[in-house]
C-alpha positions as CSV (number, residue, x, y, z in Angstrom):
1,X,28.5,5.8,54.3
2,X,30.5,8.0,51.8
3,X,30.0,5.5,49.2
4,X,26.3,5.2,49.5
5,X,26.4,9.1,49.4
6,X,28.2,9.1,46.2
7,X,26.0,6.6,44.7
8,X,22.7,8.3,45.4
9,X,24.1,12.2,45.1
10,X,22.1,14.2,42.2
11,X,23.8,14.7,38.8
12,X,26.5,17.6,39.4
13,X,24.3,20.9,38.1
14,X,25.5,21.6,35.0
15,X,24.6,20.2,31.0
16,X,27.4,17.9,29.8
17,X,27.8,19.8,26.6
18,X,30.1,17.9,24.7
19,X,27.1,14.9,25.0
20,X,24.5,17.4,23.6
21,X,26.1,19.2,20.8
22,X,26.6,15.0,19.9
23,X,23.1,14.7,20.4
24,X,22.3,17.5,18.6
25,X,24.8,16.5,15.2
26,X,22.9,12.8,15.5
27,X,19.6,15.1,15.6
28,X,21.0,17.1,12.3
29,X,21.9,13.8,10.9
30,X,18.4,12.6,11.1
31,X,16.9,15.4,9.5
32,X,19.6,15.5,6.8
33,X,18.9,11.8,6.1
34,X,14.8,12.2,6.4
35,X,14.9,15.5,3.4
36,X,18.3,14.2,1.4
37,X,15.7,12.6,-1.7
38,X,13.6,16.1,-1.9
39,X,16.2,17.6,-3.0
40,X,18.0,15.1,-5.5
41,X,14.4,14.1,-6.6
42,X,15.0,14.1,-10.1
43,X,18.2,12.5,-9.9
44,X,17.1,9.5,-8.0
45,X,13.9,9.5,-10.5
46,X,17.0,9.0,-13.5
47,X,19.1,7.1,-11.7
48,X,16.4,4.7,-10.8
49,X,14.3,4.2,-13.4
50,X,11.1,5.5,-12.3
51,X,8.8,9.1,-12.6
52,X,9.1,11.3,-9.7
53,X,5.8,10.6,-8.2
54,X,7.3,7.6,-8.1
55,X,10.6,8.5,-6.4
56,X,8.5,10.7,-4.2
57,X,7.7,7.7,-2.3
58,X,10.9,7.2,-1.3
59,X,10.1,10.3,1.4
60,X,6.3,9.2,2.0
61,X,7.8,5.7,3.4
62,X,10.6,6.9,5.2
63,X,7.6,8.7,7.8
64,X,5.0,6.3,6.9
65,X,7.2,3.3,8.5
66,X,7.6,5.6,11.9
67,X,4.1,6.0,12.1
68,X,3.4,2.4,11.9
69,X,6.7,1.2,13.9
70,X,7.6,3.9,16.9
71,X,5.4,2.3,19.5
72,X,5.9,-1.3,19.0
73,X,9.5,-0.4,18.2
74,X,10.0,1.3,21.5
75,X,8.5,-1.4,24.1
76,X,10.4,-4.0,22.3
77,X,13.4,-2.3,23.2
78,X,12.6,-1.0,26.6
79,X,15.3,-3.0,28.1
80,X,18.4,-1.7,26.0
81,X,20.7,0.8,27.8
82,X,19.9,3.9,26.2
83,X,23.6,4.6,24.9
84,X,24.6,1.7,23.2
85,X,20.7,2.4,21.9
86,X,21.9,5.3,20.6
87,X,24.8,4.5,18.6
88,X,23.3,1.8,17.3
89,X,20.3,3.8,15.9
90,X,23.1,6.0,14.3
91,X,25.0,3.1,12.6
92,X,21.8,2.7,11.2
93,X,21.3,5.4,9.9
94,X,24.7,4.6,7.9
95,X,23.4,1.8,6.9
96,X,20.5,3.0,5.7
97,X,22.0,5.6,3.4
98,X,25.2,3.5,2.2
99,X,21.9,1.1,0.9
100,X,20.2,3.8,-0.5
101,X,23.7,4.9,-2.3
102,X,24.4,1.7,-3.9
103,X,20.7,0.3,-4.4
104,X,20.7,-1.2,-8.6
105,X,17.2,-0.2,-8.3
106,X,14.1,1.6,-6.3
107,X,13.1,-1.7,-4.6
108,X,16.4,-1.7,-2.7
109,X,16.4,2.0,-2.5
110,X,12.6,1.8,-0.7
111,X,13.9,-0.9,1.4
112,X,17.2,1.2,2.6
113,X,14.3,4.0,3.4
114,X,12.4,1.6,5.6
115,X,15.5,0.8,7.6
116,X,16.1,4.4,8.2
117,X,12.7,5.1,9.0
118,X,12.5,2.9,11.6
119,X,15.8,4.3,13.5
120,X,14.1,7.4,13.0
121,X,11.1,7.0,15.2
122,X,13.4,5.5,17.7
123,X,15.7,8.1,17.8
124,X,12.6,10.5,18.5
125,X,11.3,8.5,21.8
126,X,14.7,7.9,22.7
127,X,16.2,11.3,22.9
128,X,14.1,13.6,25.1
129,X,14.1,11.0,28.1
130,X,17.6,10.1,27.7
131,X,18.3,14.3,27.8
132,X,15.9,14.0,30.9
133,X,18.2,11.3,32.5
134,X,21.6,12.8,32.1
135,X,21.2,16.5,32.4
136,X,20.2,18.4,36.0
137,X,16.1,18.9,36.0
138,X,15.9,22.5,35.7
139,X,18.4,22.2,33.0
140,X,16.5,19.9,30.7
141,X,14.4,22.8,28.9
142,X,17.9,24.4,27.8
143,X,19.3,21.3,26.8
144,X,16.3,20.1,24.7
145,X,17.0,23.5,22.8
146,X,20.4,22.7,22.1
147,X,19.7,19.0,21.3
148,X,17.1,19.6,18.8
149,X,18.8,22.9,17.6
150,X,19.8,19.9,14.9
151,X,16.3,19.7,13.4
152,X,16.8,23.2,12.3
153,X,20.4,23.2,11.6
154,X,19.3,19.9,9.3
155,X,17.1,21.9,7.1
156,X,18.7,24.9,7.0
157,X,22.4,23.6,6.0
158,X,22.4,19.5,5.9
159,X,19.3,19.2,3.3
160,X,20.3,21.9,1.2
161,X,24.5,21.1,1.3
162,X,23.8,17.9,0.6
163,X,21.7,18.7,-2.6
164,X,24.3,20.8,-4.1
165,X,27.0,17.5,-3.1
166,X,24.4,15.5,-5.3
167,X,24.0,17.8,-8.0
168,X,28.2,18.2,-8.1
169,X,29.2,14.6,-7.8
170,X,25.8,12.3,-8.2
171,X,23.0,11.3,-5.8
172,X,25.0,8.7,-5.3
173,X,28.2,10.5,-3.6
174,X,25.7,12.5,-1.2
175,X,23.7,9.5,0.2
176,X,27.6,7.4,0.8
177,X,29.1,10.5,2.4
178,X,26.2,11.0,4.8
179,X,26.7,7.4,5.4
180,X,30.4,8.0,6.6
181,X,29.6,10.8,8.6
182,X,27.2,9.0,10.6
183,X,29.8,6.5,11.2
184,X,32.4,8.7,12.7
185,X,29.1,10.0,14.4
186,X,28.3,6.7,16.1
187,X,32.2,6.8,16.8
188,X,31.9,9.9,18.9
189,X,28.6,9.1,20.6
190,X,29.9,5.8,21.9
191,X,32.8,7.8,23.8
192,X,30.9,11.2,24.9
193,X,27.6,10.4,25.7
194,X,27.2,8.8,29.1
195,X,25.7,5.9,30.9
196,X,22.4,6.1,32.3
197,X,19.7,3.5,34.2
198,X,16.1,3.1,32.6
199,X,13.7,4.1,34.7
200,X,11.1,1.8,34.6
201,X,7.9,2.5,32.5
202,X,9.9,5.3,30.7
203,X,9.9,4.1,27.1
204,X,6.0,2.6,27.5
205,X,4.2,5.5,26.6
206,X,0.5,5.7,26.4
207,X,-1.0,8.2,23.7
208,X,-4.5,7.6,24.8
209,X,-4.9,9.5,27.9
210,X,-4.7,13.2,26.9
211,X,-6.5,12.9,23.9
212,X,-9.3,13.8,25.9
213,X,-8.2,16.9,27.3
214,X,-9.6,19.9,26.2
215,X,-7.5,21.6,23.1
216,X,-5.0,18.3,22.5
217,X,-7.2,17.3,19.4
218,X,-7.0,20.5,17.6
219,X,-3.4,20.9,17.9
220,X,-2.7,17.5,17.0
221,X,-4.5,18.2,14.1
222,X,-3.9,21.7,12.9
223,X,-0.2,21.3,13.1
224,X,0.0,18.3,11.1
225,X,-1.3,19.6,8.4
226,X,0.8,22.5,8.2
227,X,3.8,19.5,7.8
228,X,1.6,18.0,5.6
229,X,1.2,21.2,3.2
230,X,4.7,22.1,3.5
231,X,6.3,18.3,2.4
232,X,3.9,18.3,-0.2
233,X,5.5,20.9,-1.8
234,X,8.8,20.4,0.0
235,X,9.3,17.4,-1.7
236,X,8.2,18.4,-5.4
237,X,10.2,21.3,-5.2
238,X,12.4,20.4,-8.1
239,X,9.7,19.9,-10.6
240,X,8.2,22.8,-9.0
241,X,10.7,24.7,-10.0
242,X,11.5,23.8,-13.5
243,X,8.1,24.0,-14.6
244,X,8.3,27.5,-12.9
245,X,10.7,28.8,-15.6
246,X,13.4,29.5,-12.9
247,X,17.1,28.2,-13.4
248,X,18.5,24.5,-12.2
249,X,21.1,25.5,-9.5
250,X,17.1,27.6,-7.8
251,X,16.5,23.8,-6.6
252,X,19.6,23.8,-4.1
253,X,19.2,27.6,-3.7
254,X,15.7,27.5,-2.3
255,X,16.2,24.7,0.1
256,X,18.9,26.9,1.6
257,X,16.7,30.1,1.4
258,X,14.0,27.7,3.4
259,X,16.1,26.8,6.0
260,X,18.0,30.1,6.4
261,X,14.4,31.8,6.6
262,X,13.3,29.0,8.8
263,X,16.1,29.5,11.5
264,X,15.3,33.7,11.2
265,X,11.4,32.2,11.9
266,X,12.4,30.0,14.9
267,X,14.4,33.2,16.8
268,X,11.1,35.3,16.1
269,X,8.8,32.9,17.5
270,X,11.1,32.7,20.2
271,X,10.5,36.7,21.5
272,X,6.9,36.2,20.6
273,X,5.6,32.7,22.4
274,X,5.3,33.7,25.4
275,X,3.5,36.8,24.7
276,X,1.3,36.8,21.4
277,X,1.1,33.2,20.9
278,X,-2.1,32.9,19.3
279,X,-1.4,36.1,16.6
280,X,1.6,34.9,16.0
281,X,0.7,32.1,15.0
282,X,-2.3,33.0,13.0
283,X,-0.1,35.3,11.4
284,X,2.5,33.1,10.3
285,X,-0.5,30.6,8.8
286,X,-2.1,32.9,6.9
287,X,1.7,34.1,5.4
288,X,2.3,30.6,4.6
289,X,-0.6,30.1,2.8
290,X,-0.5,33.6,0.9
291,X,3.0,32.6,-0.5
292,X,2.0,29.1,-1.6
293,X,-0.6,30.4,-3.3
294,X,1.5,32.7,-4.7
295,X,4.2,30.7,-6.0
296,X,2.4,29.4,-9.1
297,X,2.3,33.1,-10.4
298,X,6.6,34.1,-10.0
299,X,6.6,33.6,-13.6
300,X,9.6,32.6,-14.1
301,X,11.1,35.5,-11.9
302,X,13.3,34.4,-9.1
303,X,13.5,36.9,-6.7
304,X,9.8,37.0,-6.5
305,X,9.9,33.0,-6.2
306,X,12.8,33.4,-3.5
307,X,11.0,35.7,-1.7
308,X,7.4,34.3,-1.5
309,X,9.9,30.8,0.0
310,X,11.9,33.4,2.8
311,X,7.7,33.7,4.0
312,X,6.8,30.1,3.5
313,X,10.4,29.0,5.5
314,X,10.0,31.5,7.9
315,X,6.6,30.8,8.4
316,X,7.4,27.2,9.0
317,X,10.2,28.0,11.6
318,X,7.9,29.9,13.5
319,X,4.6,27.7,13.8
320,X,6.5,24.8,15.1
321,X,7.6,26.9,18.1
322,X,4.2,28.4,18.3
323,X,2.7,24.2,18.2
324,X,5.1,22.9,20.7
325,X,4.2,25.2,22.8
326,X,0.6,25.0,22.6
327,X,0.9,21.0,22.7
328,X,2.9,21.6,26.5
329,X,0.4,24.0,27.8
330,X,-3.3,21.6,26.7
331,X,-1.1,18.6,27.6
332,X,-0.8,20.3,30.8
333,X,0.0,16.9,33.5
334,X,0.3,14.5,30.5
335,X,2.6,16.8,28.4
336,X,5.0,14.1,27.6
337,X,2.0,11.9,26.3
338,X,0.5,14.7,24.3
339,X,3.6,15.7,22.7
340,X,3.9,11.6,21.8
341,X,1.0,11.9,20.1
342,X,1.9,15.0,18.0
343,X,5.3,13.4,17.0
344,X,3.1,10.5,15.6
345,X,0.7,13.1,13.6
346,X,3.0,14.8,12.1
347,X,4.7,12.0,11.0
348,X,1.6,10.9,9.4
349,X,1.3,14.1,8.4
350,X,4.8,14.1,6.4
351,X,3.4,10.7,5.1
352,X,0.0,11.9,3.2
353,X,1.9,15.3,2.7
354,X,4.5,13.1,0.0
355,X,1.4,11.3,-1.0
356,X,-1.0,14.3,-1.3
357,X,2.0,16.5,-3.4
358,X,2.5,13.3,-5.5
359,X,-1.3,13.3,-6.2
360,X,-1.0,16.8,-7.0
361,X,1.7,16.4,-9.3
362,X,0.0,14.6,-11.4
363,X,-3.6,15.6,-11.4
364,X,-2.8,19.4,-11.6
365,X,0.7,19.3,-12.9
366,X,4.2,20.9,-10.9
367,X,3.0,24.3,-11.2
368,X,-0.3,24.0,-9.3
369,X,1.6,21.9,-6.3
370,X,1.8,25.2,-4.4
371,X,-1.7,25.9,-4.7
372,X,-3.0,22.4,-3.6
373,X,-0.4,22.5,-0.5
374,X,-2.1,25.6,0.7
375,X,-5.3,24.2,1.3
376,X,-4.0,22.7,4.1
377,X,-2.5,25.2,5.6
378,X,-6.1,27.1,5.0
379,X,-7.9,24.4,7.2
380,X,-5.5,24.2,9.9
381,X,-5.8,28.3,10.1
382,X,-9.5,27.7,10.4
383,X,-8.8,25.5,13.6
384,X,-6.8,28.2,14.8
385,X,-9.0,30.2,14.9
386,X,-11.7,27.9,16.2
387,X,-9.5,27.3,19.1
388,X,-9.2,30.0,21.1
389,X,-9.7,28.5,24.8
390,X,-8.4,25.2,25.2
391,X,-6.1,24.8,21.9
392,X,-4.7,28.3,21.6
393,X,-5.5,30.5,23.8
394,X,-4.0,34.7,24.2
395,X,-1.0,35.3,25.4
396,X,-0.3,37.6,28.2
397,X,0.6,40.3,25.3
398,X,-2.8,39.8,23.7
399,X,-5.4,40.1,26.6
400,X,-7.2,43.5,27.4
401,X,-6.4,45.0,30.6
402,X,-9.4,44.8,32.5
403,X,-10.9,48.5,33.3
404,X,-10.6,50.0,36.5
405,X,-14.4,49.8,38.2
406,X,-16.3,53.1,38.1
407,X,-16.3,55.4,41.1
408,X,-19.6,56.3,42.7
409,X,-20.5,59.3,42.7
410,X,-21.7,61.5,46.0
């Protein structure tokens, strides 16, 4: 009798912490690995013997294969305990960038991407039910904040750390010691994070149903392109800012200003989503867009440049808060689906964003990049605004108090 207790008794009701700060590093790792060529752009573009349009690519395939492969990939491995899943997605990821670090040319270099990019989608449809598995229900939504804490952390100190490794000791040097860190990673994941069953249907997700629910569409759409303006400048930042006038060392110093400004973003949205959701987030669109638009005009000056990237970072922080969200509260019964199907927009979204900033590059030249990215962010302020019942509705903070009904008078 005891022993069947034991074996059905509910998780004890606290978050195994050491398991998600693991989570969370693999989560940093991902990110890290995902923006690691924006930043060394013009090295790889040397080292590998092509322009950096060209080398652009490297980030446009990384998403574009996630897009293509998260689904399939998933059912195909619905069956594999989700822990030794895990750790083999991160060894992956070390193999992926120890490929990258000693491709002889960008053919091997794209393929190393491709093999990234696939344990990348997995990771995503992996993590959040595995969270949900091992953690005590009304826990989860505190642990999924400290798990994906990492995405954050990634841009804001892994991106930007390991440009200035790459611009000390090669391109090279950065992608092999990311590669090593995800092996002692994948070390500590296969002895902290726990076992759990599958339940069954859990990693056979269907994106179809809440497409028709009533505000779905617009976010899925709106908030892509926001990622879609932002890594099309994102990942031309470096010719960006050479063609700008500013000095060399401004490349690593800007992706640290955008994640810094980013994290300050992501603790502002968080005192204002619950309350002004909707200005908030129409606020921090149109301040993205007025600092792209400004960025072709710094003339050379970098505290004006640095400033106009504290906005578009913050901005950037803040929206994805204000998206997530939105994406829970139109999902409303399907939420899980409906955030599936933004995770596969806005990796399309990060896809045409390389492709769109590449296109940009070239047709209207480095400085203009800014400029072209803000359209984007233009249209998906427009849906914003379209949206206001279903997609993104006022806050409690935002609506009128109704007025008290007049008194008859004798």
């Amino acid at each position: 009798m005891s022993s069947a207790k034991a074996t059905s008794a509910p998780p004890a009701q606290r978050i195994p912490l050491a398991a998600m700060i693991v989570l969370a590093t693999i989560a940093f790792t991902a990110i890290t690995t995902e923006l690691l060529p924006s930043g060394l752009l013009p090295q790889m573009s040397e080292g590998l013997n092509v322009s950096e349009p060209v080398a652009g690519y490297l980030a446009a395939a990384y998403a574009a294969v996630i897009v293509v492969t998260v689904v399939p990939a998933a059912r195909l491995l619905a069956n594999i305990p989700r822990r030794p899943l895990l750790v083999a997605l991160v060894v992956t990821f070390a193999l992926s960038n120890a490929m990258v670090g000693l491709a002889p040319d960008f053919t091997a270099a794209m393929i190393a991407r491709l093999v990234g990019g696939l344990a990348h989608g997995l990771l995503w449809t992996t993590m959040a039910p595995y969270v949900a598995r091992v953690v005590p229900a009304a826990k989860v939504g505190k642990a999924l904040a400290i798990v994906f804490s990492g995405n954050s952390l990634g841009m804001a100190i892994g991106a930007p750390v390991g440009t200035a490794l790459g611009t000390l000791l090669g391109w090279r040097a950065a992608f092999l010691f990311l590669a090593g860190f995800s092996l002692l990673l994948a070390v500590l994941g296969f002895f902290l994070l726990p076992s759990v069953r599958r339940a069954a249907g859990e990693f056979r997700p269907s994106m179809r149903t809440p497409i028709g629910q009533p505000g779905v569409k617009p976010i899925a759409i709106a908030w892509p392109l926001l990622i879609l303006a932002h890594f099309a400048l994102f990942t031309y930042i470096a010719p960006y800012i050479r063609e700008a006038g500013l000095p060399d060392y401004a490349i690593s110093l800007s992706l640290t200003v955008l994640g810094v400004a980013g994290l300050v973003g992501i603790w502002i949205a968080g005192l204002t989503v619950d309350s002004h959701p909707r200005r908030s987030l129409m606020i921090s669109t149109a301040a993205i867009a007025a600092s792209m638009l400004l960025l072709p005009f710094v003339g050379g000056g970098l505290v004006l440049a640095l400033v106009l990237m504290t906005v578009w970072g913050a901005g950037m922080g803040a929206i994805g808060i204000y998206n997530q969200s939105a994406i829970l509260r139109a999902g409303r019964e399907n939420k899980d689906a409906a955030n599936g199907l933004t995770v596969l927009t806005i990796q399309l979204g990060i896809t045409i964003g390389a492709l769109y900033g590449s296109a940009s590059l070239v047709l209207a030249g480095p400085l203009l990049v800014p400029a072209a990215a803000a359209i984007p962010v233009i249209v998906s302020l427009v849906i914003v605004l379209a949206g206001r019942k279903a997609a993104y509705p006022a806050g409690p903070g935002e609506l009128r108090p109704e007025a008290p009904a007049p008194t008859k008078q004798a």
